[in-house]
C-alpha positions as CSV (number, residue, x, y, z in Angstrom):
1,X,-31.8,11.3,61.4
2,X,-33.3,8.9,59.0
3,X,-31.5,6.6,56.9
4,X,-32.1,5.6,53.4
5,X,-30.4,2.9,51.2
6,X,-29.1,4.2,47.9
7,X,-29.8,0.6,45.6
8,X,-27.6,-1.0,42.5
9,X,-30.5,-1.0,39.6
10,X,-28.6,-3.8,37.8
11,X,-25.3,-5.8,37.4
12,X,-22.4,-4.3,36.4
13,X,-19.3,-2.7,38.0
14,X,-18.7,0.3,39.6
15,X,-16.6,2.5,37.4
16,X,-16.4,6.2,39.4
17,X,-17.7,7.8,42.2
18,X,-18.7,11.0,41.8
19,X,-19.5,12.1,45.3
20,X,-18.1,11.8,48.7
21,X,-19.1,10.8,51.8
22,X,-20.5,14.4,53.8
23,X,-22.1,15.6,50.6
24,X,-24.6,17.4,50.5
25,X,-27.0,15.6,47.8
26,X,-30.4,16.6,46.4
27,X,-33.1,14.1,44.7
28,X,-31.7,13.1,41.4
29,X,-28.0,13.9,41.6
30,X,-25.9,11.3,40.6
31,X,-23.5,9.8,42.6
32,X,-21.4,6.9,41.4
33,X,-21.3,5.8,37.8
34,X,-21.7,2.0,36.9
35,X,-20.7,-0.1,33.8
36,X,-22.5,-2.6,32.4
37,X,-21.9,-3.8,28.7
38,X,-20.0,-1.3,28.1
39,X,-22.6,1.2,28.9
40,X,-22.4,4.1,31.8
41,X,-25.3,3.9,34.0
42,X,-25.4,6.8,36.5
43,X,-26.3,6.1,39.8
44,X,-28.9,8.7,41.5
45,X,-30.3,9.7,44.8
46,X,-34.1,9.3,45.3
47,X,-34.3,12.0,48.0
48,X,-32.3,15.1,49.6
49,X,-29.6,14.4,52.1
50,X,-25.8,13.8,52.7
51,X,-23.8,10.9,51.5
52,X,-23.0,9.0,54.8
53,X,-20.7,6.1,53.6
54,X,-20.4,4.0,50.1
55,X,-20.8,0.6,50.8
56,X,-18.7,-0.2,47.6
57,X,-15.7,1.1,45.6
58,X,-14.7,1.8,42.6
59,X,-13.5,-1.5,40.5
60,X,-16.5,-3.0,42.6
61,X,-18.6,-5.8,40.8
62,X,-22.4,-5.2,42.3
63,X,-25.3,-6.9,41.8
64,X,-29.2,-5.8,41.0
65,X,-30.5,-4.3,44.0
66,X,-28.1,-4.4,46.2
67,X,-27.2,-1.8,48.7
68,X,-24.6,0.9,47.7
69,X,-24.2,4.1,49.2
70,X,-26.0,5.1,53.0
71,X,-27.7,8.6,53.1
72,X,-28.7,10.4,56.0
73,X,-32.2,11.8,55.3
């Protein structure tokens, strides 16, 4: 199977995961929520496949663009 990188769109920290790793995802569900200024930015899925391993946790400082969450396409 194909992978595909799930990418941080901006600073901030991660503040909840929503999903697991073996779920079943479709494009556009969300899967971890991050926190930036105060605002909740969901993080979503850009195509259908299941969750193979988060590549952070939550409490997690990230960074723009980088890698996240692995899905198996």
């Amino acid at each position: 199977m194909a992978e595909e990188r799930v990418r941080s769109e901006m600073t901030g920290k991660v503040w909840k995961i929503v999903a697991k790793v073996g779920d079943k995802v479709a494009d556009g569900d969300e899967i971890m929520i991050l926190e930036s200024m105060k605002m909740e930015i969901p993080v979503m899925v850009s195509a259908d496949g299941t969750i193979k391993e988060f590549l952070v946790g939550e409490g997690d400082e990230v960074t723009e663009d980088q890698e996240i969450a692995v899905l198996e396409i």
